[in-house]
C-alpha positions in Angstrom: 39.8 28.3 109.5 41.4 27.3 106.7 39.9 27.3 102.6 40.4 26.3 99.4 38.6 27.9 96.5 39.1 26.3 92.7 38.8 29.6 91.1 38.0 27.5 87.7 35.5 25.6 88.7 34.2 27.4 92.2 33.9 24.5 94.1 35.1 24.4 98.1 36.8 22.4 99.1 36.4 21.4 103.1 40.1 20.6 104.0 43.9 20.1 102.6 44.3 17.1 104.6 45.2 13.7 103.0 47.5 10.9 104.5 50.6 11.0 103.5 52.3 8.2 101.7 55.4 6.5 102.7 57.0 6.3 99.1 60.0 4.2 99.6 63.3 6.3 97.7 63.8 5.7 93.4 67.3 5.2 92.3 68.4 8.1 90.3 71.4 8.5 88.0 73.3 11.4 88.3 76.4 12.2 86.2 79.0 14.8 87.5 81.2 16.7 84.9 84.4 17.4 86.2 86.9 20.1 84.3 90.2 19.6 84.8 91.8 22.5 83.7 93.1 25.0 86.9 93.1 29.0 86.0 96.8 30.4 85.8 97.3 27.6 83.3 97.7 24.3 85.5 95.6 20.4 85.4 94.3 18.8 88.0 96.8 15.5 87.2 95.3 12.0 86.7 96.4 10.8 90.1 95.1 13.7 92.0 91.7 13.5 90.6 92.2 9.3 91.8 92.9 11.0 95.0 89.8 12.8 94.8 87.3 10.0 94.1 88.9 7.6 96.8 89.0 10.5 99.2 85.4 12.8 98.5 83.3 10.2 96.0 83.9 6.9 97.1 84.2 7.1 100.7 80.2 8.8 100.0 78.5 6.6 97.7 80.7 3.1 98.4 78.0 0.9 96.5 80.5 2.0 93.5 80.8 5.0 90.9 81.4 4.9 87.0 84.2 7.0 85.3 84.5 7.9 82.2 88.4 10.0 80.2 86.4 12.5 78.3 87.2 16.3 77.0 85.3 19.4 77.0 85.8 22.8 75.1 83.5 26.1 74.9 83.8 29.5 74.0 85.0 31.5 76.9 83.5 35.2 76.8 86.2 36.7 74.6 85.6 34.0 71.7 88.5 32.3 72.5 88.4 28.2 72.5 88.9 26.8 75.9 89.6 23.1 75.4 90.2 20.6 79.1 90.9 17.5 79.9 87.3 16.2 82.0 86.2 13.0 83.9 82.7 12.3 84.0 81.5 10.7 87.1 78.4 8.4 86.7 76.0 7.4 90.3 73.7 5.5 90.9 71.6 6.4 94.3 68.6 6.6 96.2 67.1 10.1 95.9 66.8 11.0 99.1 68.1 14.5 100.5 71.1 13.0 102.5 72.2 11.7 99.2 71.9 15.3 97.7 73.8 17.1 100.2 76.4 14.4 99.8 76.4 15.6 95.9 76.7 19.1 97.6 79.8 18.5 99.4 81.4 16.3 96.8 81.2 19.5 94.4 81.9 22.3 97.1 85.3 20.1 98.3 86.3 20.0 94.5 86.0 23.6 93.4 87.6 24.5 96.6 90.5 22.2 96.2 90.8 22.8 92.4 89.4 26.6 92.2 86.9 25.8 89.8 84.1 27.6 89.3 81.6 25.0 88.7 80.6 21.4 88.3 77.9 20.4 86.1 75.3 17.9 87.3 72.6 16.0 85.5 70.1 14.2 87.2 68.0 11.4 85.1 65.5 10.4 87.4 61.9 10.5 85.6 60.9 7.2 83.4 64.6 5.8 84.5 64.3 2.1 85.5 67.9 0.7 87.2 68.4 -3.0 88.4 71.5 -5.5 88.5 69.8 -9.0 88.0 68.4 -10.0 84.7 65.3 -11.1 86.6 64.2 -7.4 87.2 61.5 -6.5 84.9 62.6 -3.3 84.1 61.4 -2.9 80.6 57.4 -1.5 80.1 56.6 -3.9 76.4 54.5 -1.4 75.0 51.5 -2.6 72.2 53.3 -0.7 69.4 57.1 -0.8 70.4 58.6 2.2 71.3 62.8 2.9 70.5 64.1 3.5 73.8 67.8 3.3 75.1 69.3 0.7 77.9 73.1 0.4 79.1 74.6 -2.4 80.2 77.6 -2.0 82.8 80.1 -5.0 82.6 82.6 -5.1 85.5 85.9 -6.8 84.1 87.4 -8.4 87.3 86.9 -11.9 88.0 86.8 -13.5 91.2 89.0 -15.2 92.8 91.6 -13.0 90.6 92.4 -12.1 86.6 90.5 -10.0 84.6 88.2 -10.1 81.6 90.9 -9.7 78.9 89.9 -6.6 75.7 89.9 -10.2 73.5 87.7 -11.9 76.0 85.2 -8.9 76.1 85.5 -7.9 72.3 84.2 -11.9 71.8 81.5 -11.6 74.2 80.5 -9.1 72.2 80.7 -10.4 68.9 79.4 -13.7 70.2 76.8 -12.9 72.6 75.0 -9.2 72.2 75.4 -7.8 68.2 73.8 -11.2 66.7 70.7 -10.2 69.3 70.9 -6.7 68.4 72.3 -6.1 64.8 71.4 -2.9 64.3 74.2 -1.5 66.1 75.8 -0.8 69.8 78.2 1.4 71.5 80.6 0.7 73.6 82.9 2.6 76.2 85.6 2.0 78.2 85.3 3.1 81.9 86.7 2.7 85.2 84.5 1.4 88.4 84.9 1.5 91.8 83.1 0.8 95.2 83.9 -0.2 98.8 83.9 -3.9 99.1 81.9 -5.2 103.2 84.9 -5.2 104.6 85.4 -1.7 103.7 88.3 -2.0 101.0 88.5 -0.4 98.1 88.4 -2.0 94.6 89.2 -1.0 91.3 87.7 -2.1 88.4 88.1 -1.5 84.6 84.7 -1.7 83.1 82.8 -1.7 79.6 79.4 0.6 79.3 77.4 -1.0 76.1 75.1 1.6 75.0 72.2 0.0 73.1 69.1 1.4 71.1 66.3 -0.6 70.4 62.2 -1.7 70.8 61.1 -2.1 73.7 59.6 -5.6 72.9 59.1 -9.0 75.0 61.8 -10.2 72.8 64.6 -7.3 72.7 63.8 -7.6 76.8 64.5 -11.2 76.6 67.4 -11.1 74.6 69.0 -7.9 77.6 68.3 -11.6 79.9 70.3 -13.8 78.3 73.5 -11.1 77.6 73.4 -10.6 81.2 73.0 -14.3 82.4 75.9 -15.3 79.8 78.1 -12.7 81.0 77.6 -13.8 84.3 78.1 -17.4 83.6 81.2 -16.9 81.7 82.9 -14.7 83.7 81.8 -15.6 87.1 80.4 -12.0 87.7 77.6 -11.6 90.5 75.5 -8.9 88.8 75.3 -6.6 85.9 74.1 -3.2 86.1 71.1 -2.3 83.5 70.1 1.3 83.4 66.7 1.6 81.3 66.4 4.9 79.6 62.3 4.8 77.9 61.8 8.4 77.9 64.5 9.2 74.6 63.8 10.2 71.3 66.0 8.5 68.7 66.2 10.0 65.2 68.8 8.9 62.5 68.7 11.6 60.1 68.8 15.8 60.6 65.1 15.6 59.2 63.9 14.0 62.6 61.8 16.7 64.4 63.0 15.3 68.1 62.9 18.4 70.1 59.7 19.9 71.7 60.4 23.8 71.3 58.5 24.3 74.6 57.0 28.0 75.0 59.1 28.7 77.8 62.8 26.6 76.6 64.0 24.1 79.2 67.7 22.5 79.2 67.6 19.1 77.3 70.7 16.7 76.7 71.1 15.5 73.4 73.8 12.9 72.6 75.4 12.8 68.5 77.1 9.6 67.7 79.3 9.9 65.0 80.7 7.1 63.0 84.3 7.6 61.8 84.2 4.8 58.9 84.1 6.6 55.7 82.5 4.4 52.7 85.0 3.4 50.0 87.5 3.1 52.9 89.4 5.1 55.0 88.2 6.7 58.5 87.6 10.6 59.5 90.9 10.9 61.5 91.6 12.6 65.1 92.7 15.7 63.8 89.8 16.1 61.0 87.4 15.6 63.6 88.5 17.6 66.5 88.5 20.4 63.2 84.7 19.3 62.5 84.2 20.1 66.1 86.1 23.5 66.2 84.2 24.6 63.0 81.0 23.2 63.3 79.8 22.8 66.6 81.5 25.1 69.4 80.6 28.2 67.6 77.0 27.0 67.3 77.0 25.6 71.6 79.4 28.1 72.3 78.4 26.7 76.1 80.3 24.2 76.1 80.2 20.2 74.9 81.9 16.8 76.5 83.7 14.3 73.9 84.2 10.8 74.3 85.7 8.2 72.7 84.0 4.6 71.6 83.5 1.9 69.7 80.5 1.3 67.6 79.4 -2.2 65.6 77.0 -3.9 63.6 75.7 -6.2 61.0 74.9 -4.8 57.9 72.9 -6.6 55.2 75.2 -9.2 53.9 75.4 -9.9 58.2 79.2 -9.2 58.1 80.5 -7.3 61.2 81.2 -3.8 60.9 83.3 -2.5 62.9 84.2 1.1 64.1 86.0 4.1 66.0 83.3 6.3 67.3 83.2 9.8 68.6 80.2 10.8 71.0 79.7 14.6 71.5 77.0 15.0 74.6 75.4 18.7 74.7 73.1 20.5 76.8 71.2 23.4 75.5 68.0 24.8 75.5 65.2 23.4 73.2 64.7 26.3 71.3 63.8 26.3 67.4 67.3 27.6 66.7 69.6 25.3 68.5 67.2 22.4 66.7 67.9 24.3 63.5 71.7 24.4 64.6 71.8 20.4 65.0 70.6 19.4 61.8 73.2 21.8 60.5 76.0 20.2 62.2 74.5 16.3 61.5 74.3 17.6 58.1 78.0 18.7 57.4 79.5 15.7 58.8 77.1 13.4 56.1 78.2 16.0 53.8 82.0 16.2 54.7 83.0 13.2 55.7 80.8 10.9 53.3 78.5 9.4 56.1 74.4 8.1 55.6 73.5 8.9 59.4 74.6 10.7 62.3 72.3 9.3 65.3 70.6 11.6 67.7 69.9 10.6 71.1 67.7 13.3 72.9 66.9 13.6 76.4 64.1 16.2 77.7 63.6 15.0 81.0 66.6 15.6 83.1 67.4 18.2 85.3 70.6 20.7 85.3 72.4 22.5 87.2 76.1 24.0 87.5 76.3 24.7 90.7 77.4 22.7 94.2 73.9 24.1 96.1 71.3 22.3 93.6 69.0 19.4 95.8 66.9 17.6 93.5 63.8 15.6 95.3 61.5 13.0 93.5 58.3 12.5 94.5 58.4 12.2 98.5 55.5 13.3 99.3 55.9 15.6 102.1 54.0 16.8 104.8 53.8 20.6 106.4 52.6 21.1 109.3 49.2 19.2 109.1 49.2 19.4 105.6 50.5 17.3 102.3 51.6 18.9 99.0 49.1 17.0 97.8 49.5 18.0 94.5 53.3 16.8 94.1 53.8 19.0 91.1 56.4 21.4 90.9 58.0 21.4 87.4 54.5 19.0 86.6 57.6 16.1 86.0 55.9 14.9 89.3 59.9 15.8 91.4 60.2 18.3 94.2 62.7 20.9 93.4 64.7 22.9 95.8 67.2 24.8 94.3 69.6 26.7 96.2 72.0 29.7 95.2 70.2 29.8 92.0 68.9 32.2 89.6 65.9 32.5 87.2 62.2 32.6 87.1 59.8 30.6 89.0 59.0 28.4 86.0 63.6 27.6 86.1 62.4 24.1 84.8 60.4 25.5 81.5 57.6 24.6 83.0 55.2 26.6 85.4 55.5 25.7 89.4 56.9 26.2 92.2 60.5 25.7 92.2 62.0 27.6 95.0 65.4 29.8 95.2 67.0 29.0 98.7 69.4 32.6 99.0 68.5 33.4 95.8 70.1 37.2 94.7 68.9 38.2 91.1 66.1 40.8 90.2 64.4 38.0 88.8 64.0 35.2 91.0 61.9 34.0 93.7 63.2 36.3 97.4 62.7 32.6 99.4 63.6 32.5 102.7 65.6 29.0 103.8 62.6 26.9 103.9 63.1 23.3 105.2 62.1 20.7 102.8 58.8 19.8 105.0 57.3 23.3 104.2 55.0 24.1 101.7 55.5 26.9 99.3 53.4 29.8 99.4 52.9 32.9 97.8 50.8 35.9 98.7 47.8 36.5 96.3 48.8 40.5 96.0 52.0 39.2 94.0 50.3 37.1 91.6 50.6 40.3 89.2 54.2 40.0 89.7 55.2 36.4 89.4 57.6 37.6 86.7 59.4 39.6 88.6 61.0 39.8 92.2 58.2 37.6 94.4 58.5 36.8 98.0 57.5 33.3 99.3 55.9 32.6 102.5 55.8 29.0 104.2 52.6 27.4 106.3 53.6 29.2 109.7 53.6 32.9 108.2 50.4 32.2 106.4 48.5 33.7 109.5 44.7 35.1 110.0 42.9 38.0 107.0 45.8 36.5 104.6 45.1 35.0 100.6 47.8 33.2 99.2 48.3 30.8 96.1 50.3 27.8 95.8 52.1 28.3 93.2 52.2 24.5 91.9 48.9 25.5 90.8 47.6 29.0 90.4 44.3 28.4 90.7 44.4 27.1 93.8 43.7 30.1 96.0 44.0 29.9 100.2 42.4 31.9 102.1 42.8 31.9 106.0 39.7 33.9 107.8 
């Protein structure tokens, strides 16, 4: 017979059974980073990595695919600067396990064809909202409005042939969304593609438009029309709205944005930096790959992505500004010294380059990995054996982690719970056999001591007769089996 014991509170409980929901699948995003540099000194050539994505990506995931021209440098292990060429490769998918073990392959085929060592993912799945009409209400109108971040994904072909022209879209622009949001967008140009019913493939150049602002019945209204006039004028069938509520948007390096979590956690934090400088004149390519050289590799010696865009807005005479943009994207841990290093580096452009503002778009609920063998499940509530993980809480962002090949702590995602190491080898890591996703995690009571170090995980069918065990997506949840 089978127990639970709430060691806080002492109460029994009679049973773990509960029914199990049938949660129909989220859409996540998921960005891939891919380097293009080969070791002995070669680069994976624009039309090879074309190859690539019609070959491994698109023939995967043919609802379509974002890509973004970007570069990436770090600090290889001798101090020397590594700078590459990189694409970044934006999907937008059910999360379902099928979908992440395509992900798997996709990255496996790529450092095998490319002998690369890695391929960065980052998931955005939690508070994300994604739909392609603007009758989807995707936008929570809070009682005091909340900054939050929403990008709009405009598809330039036209049907029945032609193409939204750069004039045509820089007009829409002007004409349509900076009027309804003055205070500023940013916009990117990208490169879509998807598998059409009949199975072809199309190519499509495409415009991201990043914008920041409250999340009010109005701002949501004016998202509505953009979309219904781009539609209208172009004779496009949908535009793609990803809904980002769950950022923190600070303008100056005084903005305390960053939760320095006990335990530090990989966060994503995006700089947008204006290249206008006031009295004329504009921080040029060469001064600002400097600024990055200096200023921000040797403090995320890790690594950063670069890309290129265009920013505008009204200012208060309600004359357009307009102008080139760089965005530098960074993932770190949220520690009190990399937020230290961040207002250093938003500081000495001001300083440097004559600037009011540098603003800081920061992400804390993704997840990261570098790695092909990383599976990221959502909330699927899955059953083991007669059983439900009925607490659905593994890194307590309410998403069931299974992490394969990698290396860390039980609490990998800052946060205590039970993500589990599938062939795990590290002294400090969780010893997990290859559990199937429709197991639960278990972990005998003797190793409770231990959960710091080397810990060895048991699933339902070894938890057998005179044996205590906790799950570990709450410790004080103790099972006892008599």
């Amino acid at each position: 017979m089978t127990h639970i014991i709430d060691v806080e509170n002492s109460i029994a409980q009679a049973s773990l059974r509960t029914e199990v929901k049938n949660a129909e699948p989220k859409l996540i995003q998921e960005d891939l980073y891919f380097g293009r540099n080969i070791a002995g000194g070669q680069e994976v050539s624009a039309a090879e990595f074309q190859a690539f994505i019609d070959a491994e990506i698109t023939s995967q995931f043919p609802n379509g695919l974002t890509v973004y021209e970007t570069n990436g440098q770090f600090l290889d292990s001798n101090g020397n600067l590594i700078q590459q060429p990189s694409q970044v490769v934006s999907l937008v998918f059910e999360d379902i396990l099928e979908n992440q073990v395509k992900i798997a392959q996709i990255i496996a085929s790529y450092q095998q064809q490319f002998q690369q060592e890695s391929v960065l993912e980052v998931v955005n799945e939690d508070h994300l909202q994604i739909g392609f009409d603007e009758s989807a209400d995707l936008i929570d109108n809070d009682p005091i409005p909340e900054l939050i971040q929403e990008d709009l994904y405009f598809g330039r072909n036209i049907t029945g042939g032609g193409e939204v022209s750069e004039a045509e879209f820089q007009a829409f622009i002007d004409a349509e969304i900076t009027p309804r949001f003055p205070n500023g967008l940013t916009a990117y140009d990208a490169d879509g593609q998807f598998l059409d019913t009949t199975g072809n493939l199309t190519q499509e150049p495409s415009q991201v438009v990043s914008l920041i602002f409250e999340d009010t019945a109005e701002n949501e209204q004016g998202i509505d029309q953009i979309i219904a006039a781009y539609k209208q004028q172009f004779q496009q069938e949908s535009v793609l709205e990803v809904v980002n509520e769950e950022v923190k948007v600070g303008f100056g390096e005084s903005a305390d944005l960053i939760d320095n979590d006990f335990i530090p956690k990989l966060i994503q934090e995006d700089l947008y930096f204006g290249r206008n400088i006031k009295g004329g004149g504009e921080v040029s390519e060469a001064e600002f790959q400097k600024f990055l050289d200096r200023e921000i590799t040797p403090r995320f010696a890790d690594g950063l992505t670069v890309y290129d865009a265009d920013g505008q807005f009204l200012d208060s005479t309600g004359t357009l500004i307009q102008e080139p943009s760089k965005v530098v994207s960074l993932i770190f841990e949220d520690t009190v010294e990399n937020e230290a290093a961040i207002e250093q580096i938003t500081q000495a452009y001001k300083q440097q380059f004559q600037q009011e503002s540098v603003l800081q778009v920061v992400d804390e609920e993704i997840q990261v990995a570098f790695n092909s063998d990383t599976i990221v499940l959502d909330d699927l509530e899955y059953k083991f054996g007669d059983f439900k993980d009925f607490k659905n809480l593994i890194d307590r962002q309410g998403g069931d982690e299974l992490l394969r090949g990698g290396t860390g702590y039980d609490i990998l995602a800052g946060e205590v719970g039970n993500d589990t190491l599938i062939g795990a080898q590290d002294l400090y890591c969780d010893a997990s056999a290859d559990f199937v996703a429709t197991e639960q995690i278990l972990f005998p009571v003797a190793s409770f001591e231990g959960m710091l170090g080397e810990t060895s995980a048991i699933s339902l069918d070894q938890f057998t007769l005179g044996m205590t065990a906790f799950d570990a997506g709450d410790q004080s949840l103790i099972l006892s089996y008599d």
